[in-house]
C-alpha positions as CSV (number, residue, x, y, z in Angstrom):
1,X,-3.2,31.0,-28.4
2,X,-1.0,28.7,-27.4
3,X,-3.8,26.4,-25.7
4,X,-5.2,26.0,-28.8
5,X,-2.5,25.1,-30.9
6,X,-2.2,21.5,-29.8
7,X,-5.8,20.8,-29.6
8,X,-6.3,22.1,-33.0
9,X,-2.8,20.0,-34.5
10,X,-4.0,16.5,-32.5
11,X,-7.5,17.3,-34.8
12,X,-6.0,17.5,-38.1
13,X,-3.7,14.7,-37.2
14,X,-6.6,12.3,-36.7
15,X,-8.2,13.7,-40.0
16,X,-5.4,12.8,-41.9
17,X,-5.3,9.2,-39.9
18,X,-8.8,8.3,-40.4
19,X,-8.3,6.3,-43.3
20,X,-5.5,4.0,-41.4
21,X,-7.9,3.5,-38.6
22,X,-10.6,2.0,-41.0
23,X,-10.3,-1.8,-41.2
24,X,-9.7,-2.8,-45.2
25,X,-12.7,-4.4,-46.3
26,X,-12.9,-8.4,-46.8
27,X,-14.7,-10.3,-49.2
28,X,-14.6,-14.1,-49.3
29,X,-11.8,-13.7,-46.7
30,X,-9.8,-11.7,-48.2
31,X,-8.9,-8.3,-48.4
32,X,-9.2,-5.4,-50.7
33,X,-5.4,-5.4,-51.1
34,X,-5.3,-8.9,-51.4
35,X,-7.7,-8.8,-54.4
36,X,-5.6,-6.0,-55.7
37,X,-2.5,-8.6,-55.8
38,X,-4.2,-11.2,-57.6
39,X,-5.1,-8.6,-60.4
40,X,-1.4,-9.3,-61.7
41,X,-1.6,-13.7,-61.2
42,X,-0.4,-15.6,-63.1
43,X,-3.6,-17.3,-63.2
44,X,-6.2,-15.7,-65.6
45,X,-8.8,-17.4,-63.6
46,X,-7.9,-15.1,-60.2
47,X,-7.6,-11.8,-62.4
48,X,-10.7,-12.2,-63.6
49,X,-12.2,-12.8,-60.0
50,X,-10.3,-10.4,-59.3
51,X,-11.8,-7.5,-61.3
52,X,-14.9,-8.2,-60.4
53,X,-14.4,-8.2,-56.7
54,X,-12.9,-5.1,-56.7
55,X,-16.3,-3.4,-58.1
56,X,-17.9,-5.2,-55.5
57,X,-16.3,-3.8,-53.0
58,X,-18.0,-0.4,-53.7
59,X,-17.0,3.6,-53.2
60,X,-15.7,3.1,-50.1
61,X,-12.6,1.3,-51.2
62,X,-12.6,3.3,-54.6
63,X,-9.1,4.9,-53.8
64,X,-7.2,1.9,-53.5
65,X,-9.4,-0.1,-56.2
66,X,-9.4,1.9,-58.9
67,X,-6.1,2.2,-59.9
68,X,-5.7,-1.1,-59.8
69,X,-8.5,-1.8,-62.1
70,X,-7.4,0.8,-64.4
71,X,-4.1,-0.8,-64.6
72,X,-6.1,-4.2,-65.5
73,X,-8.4,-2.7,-68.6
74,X,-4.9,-3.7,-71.0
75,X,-4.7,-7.3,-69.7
76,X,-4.3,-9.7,-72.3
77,X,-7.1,-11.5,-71.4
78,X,-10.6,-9.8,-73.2
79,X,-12.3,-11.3,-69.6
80,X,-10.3,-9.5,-67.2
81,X,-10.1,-6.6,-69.6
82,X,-14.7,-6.4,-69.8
83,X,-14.6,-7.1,-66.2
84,X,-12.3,-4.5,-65.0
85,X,-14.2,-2.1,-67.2
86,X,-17.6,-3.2,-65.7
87,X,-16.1,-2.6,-62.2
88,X,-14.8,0.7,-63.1
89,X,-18.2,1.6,-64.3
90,X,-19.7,0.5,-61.1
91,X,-17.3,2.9,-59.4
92,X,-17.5,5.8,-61.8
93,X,-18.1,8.6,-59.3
94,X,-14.3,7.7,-58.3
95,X,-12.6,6.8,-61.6
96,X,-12.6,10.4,-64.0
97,X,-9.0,10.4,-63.2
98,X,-8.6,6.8,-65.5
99,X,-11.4,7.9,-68.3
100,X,-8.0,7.9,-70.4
101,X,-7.7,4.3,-70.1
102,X,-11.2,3.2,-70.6
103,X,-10.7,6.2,-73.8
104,X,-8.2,3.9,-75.5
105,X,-9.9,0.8,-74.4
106,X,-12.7,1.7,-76.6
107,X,-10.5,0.7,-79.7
108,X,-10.5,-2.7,-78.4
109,X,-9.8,-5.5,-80.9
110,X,-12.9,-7.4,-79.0
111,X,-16.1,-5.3,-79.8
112,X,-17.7,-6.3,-76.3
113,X,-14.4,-4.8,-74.5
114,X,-14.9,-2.0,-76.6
115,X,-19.0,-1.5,-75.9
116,X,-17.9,-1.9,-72.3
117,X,-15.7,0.8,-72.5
118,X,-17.6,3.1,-74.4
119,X,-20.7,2.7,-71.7
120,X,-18.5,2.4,-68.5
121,X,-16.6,6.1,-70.4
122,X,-20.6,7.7,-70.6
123,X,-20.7,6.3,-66.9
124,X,-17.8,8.4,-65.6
125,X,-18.7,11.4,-68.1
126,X,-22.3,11.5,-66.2
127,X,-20.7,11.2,-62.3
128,X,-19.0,14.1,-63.0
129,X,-20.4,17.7,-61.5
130,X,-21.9,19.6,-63.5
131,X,-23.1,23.0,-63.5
132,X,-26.5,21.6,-64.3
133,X,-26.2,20.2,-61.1
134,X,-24.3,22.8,-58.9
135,X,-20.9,21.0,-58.7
């Protein structure tokens, strides 16, 4: 029993390490959490680019992007607010536990902000499982 003990710890170890083993993902030289950072800039210009990096960096880096877009849908800015819901609408399979902020965004002041949010909401409604479709 014994013998088996270690084997079987050193395995769930690695499991729970896989993720820190991955290398972030870059685009335009920088990283994913480096994109995450310039979310909150200053510069309007960079959140904007920003958001939509961070739905092009797909469902792999959907735990770490996510939140952060979700965090962006209030921005002041009606860009980086569309954008960040476009993003989160590209990632929908990964974002049902933000539906409550694209919810409120869809009583946006700016009726394209709020369109975006109603269709990245239907997004995230239709990744979820179903029982239609055995989940």
């Amino acid at each position: 029993m014994r013998k088996l003990a270690t084997p079987a710890c050193l395995a769930l170890l690695l499991m729970g390490c896989e993720r820190s083993f991955q290398n972030e993902a870059t685009y335009e030289g920088y990283t994913t959490s480096q994109w995450i950072e310039e979310l909150s800039d200053d510069d309007v210009e960079k959140r904007r680019k920003a958001a939509f990096v961070l739905g092009e960096l797909g469902l792999t880096e959907a735990e770490e992007t996510v939140p952060a877009l979700a965090k962006a849908v209030p921005d002041p800015d009606a860009h980086v607010r569309l954008v960040a819901l476009q993003s989160l609408q590209k990632l929908a399979p990964k974002a049902s536990r933000h539906q409550g902020v694209v919810g409120r965004a869809m009583n946006d002041k700016n009726k394209l902000v709020a369109r975006q949010a109603m269709s990245t909401f239907k997004a995230i409604e239709m990744a979820k499982p179903s029982a239609l479709n055995g989940g």
